[in-house]
N, CA, C and O of each residue as an XYZ file, in Angstrom:
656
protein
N      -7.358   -101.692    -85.341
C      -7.092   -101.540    -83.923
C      -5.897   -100.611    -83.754
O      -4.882   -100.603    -84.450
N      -6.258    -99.628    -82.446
C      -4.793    -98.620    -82.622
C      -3.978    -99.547    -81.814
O      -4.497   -100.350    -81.038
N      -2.792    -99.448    -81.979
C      -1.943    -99.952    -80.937
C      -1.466    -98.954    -79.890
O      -1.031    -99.514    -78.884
N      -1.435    -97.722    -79.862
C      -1.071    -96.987    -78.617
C      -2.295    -96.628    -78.456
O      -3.243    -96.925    -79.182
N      -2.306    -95.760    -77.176
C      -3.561    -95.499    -76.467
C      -3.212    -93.648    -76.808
O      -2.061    -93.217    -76.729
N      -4.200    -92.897    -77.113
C      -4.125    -91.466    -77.159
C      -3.842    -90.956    -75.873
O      -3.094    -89.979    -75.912
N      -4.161    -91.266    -74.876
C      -4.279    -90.901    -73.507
C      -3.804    -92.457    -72.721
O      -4.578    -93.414    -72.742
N      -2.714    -92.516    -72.183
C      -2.479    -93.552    -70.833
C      -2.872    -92.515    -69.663
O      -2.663    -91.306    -69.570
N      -3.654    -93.621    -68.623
C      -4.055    -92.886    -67.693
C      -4.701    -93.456    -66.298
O      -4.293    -94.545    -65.894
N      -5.447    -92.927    -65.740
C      -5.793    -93.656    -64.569
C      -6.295    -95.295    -64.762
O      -5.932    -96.247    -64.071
N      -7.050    -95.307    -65.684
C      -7.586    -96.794    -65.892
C      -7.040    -97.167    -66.656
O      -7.912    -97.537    -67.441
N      -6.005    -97.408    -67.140
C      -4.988    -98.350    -68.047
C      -3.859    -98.576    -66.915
O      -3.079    -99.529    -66.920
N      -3.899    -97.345    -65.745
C      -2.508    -98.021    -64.920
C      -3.725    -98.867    -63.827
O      -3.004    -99.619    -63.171
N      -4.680    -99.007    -63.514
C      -5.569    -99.172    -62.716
C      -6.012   -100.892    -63.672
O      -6.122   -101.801    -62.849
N      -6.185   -101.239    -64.756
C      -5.857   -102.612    -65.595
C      -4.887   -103.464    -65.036
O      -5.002   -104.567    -64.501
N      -3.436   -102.403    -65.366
C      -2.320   -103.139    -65.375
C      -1.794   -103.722    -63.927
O      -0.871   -104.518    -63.752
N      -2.918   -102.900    -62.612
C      -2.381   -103.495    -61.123
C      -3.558   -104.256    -61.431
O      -2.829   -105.223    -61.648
N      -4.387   -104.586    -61.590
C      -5.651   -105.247    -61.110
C      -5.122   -106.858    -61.922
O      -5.136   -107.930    -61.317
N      -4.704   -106.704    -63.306
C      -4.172   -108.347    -63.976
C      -3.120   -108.592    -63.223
O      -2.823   -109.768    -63.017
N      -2.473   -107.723    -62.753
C      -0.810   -108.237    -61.935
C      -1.382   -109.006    -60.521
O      -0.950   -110.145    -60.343
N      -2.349   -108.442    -59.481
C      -3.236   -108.688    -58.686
C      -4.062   -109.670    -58.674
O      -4.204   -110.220    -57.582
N      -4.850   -110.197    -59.836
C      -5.817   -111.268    -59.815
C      -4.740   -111.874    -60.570
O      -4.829   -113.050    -60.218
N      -3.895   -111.811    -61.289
C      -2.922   -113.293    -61.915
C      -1.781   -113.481    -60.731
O      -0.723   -114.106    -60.808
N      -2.146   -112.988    -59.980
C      -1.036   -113.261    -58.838
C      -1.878   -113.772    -57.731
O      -1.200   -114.509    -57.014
N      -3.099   -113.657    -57.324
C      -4.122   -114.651    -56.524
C      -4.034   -115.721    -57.462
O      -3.448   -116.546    -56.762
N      -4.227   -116.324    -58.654
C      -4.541   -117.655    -59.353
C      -2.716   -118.444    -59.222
O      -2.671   -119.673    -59.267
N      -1.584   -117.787    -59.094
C      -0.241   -118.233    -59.143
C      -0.209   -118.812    -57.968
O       0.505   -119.803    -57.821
N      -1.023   -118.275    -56.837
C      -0.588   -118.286    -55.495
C      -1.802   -119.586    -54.844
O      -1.601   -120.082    -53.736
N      -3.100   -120.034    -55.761
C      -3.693   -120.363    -55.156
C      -3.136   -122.200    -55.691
O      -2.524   -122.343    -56.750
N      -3.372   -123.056    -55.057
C      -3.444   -124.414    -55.160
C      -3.697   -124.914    -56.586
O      -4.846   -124.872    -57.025
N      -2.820   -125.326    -57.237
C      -3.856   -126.216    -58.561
C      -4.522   -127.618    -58.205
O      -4.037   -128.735    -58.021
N      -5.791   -127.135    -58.181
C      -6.818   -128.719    -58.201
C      -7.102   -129.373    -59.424
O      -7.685   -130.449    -59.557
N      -6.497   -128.401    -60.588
C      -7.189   -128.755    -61.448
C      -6.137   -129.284    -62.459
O      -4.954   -129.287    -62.121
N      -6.519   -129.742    -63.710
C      -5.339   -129.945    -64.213
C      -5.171   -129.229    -64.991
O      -6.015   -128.333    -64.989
N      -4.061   -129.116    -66.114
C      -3.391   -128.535    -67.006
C      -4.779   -128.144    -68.177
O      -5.283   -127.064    -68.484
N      -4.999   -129.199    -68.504
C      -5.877   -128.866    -69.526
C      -7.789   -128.281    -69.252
O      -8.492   -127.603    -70.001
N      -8.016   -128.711    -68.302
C      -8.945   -128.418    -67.487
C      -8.888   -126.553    -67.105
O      -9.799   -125.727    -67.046
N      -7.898   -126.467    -66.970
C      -7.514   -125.070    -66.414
C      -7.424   -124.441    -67.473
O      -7.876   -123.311    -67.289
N      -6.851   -124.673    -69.147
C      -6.726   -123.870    -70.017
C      -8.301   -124.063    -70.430
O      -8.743   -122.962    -70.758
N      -8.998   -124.780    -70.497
C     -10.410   -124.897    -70.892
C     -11.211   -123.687    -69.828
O     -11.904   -122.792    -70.311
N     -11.075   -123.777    -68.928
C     -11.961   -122.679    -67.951
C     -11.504   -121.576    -68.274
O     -12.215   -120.572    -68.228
N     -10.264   -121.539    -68.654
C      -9.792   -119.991    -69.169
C     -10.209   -119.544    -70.567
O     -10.167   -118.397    -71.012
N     -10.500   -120.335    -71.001
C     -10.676   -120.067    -73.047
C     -12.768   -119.619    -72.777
O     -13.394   -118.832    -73.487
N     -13.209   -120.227    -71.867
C     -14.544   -120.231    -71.430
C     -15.061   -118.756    -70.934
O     -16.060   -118.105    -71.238
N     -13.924   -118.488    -70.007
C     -13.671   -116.886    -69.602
C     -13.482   -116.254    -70.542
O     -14.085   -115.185    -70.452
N     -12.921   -116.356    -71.467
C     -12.493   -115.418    -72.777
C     -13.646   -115.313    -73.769
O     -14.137   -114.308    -74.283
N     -13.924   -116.478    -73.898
C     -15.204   -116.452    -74.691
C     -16.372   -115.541    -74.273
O     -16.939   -114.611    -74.845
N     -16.528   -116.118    -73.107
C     -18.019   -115.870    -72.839
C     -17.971   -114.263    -72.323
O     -19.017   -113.745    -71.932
N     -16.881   -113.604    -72.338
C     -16.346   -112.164    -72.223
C     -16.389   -111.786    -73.527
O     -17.189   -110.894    -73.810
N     -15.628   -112.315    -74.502
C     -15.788   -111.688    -75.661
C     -17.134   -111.717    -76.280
O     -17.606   -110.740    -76.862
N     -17.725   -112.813    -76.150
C     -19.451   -112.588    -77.186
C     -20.470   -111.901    -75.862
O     -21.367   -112.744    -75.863
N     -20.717   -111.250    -75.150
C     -21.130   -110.552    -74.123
C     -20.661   -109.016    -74.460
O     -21.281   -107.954    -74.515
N     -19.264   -109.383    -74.665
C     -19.332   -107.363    -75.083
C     -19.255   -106.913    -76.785
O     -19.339   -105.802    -77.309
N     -19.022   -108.528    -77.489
C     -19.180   -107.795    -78.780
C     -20.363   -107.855    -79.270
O     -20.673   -107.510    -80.410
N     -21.215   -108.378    -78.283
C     -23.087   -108.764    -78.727
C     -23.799   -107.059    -77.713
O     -24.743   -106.400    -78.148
N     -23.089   -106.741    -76.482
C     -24.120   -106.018    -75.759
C     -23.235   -104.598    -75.931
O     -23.844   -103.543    -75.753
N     -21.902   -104.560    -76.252
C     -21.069   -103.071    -76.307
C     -20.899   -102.885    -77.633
O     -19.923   -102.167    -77.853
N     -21.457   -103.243    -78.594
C     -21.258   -103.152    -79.994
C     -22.828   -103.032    -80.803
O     -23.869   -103.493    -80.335
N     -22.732   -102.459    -81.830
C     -24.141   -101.683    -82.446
C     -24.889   -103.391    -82.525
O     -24.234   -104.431    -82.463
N     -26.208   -103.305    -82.655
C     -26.914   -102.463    -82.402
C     -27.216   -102.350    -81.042
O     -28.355   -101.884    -81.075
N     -26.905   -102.488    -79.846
C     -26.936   -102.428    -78.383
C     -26.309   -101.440    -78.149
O     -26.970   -100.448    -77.841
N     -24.920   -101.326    -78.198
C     -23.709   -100.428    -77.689
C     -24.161   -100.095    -76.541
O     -24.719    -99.000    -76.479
N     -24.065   -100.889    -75.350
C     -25.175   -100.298    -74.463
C     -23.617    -99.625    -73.348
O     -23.852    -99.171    -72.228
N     -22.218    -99.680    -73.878
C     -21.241    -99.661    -72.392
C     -19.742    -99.460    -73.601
O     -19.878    -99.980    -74.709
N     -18.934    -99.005    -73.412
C     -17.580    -98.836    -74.282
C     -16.461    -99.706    -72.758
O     -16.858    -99.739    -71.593
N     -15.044   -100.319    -73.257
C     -14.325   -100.576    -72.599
C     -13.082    -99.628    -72.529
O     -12.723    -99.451    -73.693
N     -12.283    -98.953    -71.682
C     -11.604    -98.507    -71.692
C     -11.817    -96.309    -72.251
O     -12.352    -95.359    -71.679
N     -11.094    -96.454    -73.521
C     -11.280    -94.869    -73.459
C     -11.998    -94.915    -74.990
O     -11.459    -94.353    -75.943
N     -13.232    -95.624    -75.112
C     -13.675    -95.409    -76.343
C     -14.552    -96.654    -76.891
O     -14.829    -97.704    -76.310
N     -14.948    -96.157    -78.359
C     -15.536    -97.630    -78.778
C     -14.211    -98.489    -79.646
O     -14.248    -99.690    -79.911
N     -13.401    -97.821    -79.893
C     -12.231    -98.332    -80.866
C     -11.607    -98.856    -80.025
O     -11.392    -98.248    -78.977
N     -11.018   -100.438    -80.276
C     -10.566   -101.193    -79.620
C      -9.004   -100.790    -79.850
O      -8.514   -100.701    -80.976
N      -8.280   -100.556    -78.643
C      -6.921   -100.621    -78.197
C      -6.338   -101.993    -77.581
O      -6.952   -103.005    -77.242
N      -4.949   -101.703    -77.543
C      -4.379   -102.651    -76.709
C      -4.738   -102.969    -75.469
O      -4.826   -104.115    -75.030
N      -5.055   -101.467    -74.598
C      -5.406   -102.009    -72.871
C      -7.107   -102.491    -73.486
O      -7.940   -102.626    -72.590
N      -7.394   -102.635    -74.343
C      -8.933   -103.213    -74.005
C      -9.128   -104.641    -74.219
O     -10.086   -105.404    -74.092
N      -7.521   -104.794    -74.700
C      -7.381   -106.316    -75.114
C      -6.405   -106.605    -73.827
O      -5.839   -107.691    -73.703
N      -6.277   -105.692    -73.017
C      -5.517   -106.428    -71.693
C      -6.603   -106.865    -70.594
O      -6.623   -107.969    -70.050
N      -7.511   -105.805    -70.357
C      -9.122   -106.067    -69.726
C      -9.323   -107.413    -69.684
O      -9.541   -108.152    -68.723
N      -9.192   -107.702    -71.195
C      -9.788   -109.537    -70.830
C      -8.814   -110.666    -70.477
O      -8.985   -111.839    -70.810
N      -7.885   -110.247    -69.845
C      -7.000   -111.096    -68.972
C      -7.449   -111.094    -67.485
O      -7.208   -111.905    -66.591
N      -8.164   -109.961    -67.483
C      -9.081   -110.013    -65.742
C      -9.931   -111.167    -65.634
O      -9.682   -111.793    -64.604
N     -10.804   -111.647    -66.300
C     -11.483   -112.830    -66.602
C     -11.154   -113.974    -65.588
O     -11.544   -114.324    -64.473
N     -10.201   -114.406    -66.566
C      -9.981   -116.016    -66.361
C      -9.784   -116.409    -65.026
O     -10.297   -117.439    -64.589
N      -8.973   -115.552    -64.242
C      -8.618   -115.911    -62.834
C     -10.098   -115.833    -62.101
O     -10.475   -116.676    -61.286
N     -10.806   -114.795    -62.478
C     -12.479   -115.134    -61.497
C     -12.706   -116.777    -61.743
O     -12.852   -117.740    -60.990
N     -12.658   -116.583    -63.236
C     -13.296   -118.050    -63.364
C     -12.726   -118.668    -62.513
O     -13.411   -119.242    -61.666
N     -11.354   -118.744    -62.466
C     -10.853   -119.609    -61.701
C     -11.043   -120.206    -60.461
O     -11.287   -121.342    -60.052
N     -10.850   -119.044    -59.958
C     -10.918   -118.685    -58.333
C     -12.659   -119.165    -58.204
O     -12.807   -119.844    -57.188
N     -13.683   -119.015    -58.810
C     -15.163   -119.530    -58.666
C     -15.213   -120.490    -58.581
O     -15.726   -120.910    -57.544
N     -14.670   -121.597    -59.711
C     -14.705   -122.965    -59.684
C     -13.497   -123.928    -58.904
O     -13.415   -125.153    -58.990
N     -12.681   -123.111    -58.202
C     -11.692   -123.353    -57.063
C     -12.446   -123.391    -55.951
O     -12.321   -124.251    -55.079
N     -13.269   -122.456    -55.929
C     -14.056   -122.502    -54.535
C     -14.689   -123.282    -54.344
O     -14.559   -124.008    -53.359
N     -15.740   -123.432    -55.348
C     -16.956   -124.745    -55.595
C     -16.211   -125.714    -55.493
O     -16.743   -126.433    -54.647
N     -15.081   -126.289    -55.921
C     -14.192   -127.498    -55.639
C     -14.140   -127.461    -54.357
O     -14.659   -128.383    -53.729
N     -13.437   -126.278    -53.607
C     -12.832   -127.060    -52.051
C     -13.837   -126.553    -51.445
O     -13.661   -126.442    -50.232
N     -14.830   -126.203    -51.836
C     -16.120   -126.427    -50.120
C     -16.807   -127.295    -50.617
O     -17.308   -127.918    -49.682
N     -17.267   -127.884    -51.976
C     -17.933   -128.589    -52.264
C     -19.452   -128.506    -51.815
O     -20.143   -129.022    -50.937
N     -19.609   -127.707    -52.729
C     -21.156   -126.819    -52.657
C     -21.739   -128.126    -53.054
O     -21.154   -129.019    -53.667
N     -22.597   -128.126    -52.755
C     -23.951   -128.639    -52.485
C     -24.952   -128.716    -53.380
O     -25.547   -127.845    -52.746
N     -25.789   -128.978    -54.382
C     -26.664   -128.630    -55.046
C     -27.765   -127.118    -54.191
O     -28.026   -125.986    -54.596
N     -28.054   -127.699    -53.198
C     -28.937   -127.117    -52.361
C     -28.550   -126.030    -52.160
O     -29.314   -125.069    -52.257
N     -27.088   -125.879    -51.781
C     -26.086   -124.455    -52.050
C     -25.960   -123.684    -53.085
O     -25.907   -122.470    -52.892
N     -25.886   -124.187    -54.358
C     -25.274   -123.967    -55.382
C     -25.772   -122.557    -55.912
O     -25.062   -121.765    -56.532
N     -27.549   -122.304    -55.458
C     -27.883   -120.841    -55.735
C     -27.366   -120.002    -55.310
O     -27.061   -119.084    -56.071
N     -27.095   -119.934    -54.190
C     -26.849   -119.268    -53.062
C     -25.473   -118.698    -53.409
O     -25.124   -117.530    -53.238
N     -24.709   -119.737    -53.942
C     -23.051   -119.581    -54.206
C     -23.020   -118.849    -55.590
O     -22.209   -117.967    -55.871
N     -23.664   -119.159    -56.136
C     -23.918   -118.248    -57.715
C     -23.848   -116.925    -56.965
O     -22.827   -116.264    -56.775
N     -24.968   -116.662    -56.604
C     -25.789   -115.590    -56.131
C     -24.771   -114.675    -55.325
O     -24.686   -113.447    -55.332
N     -24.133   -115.475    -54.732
C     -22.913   -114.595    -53.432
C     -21.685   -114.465    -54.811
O     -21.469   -113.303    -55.154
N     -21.285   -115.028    -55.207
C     -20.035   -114.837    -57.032
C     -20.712   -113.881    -57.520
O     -19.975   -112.918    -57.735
N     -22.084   -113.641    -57.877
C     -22.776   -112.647    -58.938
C     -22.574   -111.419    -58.015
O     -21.993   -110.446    -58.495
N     -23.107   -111.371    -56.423
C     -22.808   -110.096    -55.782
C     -21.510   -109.777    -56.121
O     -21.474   -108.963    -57.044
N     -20.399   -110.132    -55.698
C     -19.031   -110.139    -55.476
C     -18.643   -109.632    -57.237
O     -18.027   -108.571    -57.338
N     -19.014   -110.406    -58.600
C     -18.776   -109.915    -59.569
C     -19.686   -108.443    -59.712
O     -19.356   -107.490    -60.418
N     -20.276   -108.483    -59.297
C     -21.157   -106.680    -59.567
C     -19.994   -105.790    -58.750
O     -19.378   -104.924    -59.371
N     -19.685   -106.070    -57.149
C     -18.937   -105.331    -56.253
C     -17.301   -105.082    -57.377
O     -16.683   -104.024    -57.262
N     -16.855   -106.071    -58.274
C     -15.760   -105.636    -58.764
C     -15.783   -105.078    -60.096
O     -14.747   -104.580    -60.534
N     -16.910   -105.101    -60.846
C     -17.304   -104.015    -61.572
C     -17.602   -102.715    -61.333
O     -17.328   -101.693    -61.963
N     -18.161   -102.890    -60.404
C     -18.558   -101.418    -60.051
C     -17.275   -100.896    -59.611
O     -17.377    -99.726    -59.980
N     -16.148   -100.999    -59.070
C     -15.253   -100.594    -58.783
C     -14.346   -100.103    -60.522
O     -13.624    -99.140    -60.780
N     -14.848   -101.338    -61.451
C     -13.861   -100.698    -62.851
C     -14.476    -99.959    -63.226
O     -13.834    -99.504    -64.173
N     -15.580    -99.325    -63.143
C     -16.549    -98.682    -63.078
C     -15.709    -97.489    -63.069
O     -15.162    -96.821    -63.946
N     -15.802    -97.422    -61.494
C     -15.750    -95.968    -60.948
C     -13.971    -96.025    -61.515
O     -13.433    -94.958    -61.218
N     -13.455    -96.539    -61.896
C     -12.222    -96.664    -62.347
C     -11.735    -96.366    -63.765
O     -10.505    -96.371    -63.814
N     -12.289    -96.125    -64.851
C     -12.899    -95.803    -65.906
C     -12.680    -96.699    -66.805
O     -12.213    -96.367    -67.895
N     -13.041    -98.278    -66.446
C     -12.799    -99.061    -67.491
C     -13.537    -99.168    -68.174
O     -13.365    -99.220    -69.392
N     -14.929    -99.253    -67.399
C     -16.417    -99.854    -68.244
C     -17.384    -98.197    -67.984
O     -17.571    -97.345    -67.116
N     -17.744    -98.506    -69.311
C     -18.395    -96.694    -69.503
C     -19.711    -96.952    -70.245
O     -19.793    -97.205    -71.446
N     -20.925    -96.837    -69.217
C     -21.895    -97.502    -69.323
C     -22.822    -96.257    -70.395
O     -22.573    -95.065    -70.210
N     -23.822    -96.654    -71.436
C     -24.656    -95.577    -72.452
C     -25.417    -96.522    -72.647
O     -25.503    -97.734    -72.446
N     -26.257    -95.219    -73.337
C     -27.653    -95.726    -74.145
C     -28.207    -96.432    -72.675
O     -28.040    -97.641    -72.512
N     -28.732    -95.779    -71.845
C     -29.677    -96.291    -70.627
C     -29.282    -97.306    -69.882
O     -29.854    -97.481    -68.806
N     -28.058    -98.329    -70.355
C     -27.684    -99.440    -69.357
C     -26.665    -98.942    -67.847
O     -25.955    -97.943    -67.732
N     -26.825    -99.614    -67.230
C     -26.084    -99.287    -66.207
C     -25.372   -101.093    -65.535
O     -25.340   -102.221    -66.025
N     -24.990   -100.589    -64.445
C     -24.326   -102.239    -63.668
C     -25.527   -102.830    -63.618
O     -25.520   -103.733    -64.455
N     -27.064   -102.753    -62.784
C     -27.349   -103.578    -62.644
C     -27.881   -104.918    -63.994
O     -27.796   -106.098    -63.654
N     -28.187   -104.713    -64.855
C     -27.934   -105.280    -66.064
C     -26.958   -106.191    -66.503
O     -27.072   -106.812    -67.560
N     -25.804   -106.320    -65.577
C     -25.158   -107.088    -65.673
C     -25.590   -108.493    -64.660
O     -25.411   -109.556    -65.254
N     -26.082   -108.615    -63.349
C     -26.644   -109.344    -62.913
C     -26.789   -110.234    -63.791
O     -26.123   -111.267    -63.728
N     -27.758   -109.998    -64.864
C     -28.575   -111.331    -65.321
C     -26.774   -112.113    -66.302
O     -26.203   -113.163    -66.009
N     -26.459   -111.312    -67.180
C     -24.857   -111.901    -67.872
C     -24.384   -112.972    -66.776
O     -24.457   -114.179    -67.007
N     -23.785   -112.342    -65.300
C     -23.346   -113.267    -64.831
C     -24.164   -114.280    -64.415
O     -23.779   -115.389    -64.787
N     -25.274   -114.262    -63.695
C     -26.055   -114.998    -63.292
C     -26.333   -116.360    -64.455
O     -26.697   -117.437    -63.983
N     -26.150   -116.230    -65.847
C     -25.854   -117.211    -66.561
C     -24.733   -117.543    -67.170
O     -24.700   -118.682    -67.637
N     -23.200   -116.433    -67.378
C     -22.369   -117.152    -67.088
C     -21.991   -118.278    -65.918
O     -21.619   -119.410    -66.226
N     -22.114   -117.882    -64.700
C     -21.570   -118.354    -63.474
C     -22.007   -120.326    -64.172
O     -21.379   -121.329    -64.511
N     -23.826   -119.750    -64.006
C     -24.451   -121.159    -63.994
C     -23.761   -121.830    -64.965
O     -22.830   -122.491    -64.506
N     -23.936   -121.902    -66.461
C     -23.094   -122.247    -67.334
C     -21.526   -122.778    -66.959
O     -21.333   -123.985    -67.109
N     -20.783   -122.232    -66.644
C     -19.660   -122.612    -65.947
C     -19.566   -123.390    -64.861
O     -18.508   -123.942    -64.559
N     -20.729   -123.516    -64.130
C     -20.756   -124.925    -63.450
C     -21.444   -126.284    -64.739
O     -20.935   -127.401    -64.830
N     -22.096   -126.028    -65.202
C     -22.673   -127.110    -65.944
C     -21.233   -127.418    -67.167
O     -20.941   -128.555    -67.536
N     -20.708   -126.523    -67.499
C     -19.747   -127.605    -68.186
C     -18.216   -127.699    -67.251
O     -17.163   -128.093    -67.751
N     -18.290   -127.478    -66.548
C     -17.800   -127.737    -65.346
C     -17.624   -129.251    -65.107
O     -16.622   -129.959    -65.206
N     -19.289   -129.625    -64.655
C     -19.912   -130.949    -64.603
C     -19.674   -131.832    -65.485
O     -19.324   -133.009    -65.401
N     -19.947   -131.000    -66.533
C     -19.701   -132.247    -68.215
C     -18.511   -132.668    -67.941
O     -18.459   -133.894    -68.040
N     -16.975   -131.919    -67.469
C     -16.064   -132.227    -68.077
C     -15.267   -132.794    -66.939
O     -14.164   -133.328    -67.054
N     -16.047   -132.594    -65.661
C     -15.421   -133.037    -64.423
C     -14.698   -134.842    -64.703
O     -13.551   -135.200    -64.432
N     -15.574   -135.508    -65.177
C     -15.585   -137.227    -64.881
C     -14.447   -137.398    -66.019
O     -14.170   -138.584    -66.201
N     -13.893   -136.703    -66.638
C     -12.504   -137.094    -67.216
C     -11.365   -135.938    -66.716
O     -10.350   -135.648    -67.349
N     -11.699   -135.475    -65.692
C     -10.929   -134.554    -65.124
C      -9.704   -135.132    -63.944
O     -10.089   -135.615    -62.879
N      -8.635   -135.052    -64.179
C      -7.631   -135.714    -63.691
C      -6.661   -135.091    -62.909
O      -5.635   -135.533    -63.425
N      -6.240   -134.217    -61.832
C      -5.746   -133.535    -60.889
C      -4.253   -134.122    -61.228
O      -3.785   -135.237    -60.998
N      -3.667   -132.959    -61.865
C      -1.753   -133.590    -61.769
C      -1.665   -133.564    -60.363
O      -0.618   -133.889    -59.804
């Protein structure tokens, strides 16, 4: 891994407002959740970010590079600090409206729009650099079973879940 970047530039300073920005919505929003609950949804975000791009941006797929290349840098290891706060902020929401089963597509479905709308923006931002024939919409289906997934162990882990 290099540790400097050959080029700092629009999308490495365009990273560094966007984690300052979404870790500053998750500082600012309410904790419902608890301590450990919250580091679990975050390690979930990390995960399910990391085997998604080292399964679909890495041979034999390589279908998208992060940042300025396929060689992993430091800002590509800052990228996945954007994560956790979606998670967050998703299963914050589903907590205080208290979706519904009957809802619950619908609420995926409106998170999956909303996650395409902020890709496409790192997009045009030059974080995510789409090849080999893939483009955004392809991502749909990723989130559409992250999201779900993240409610179901969500669920599992709710009934020992304890609000400091």
């Amino acid at each position: 891994m290099m540790l400097v970047e050959h080029k700092f530039g629009q999308n490495d300073y365009f990273v560094i407002c966007a984690v300052l920005v979404s870790w500053g919505i998750f500082f600012f929003l309410p904790k419902v959740f608890s301590n450990q609950l919250t580091i679990l949804i975050f390690l979930y975000s990390l995960t399910a970010a990391g085997l998604f791009d080292n399964s679909f941006g890495s041979e034999p797929f390589d279908f998208y590079d992060i940042m300025d290349g396929p060689a992993y840098t430091v800002m590509d290891i800052v990228v996945y600090f954007l994560y956790p706060p979606f998670s967050y902020l998703f299963l914050y929401l589903y907590k205080k409206f208290q979706i519904k089963d009957r809802y619950l597509v619908f609420f995926i479905l409106s998170f999956t729009a909303a996650a395409i709308g902020v890709e496409w923006v790192y997009h045009s931002m030059g974080v995510f650099h789409y090849k080999n024939g893939n483009s955004i919409i392809y991502s749909v289906c990723a989130y559409l079973f992250i999201q779900s997934l993240l409610i179901v162990f969500y669920r599992f882990l709710r009934p020992n879940e304890q609000v400091k």
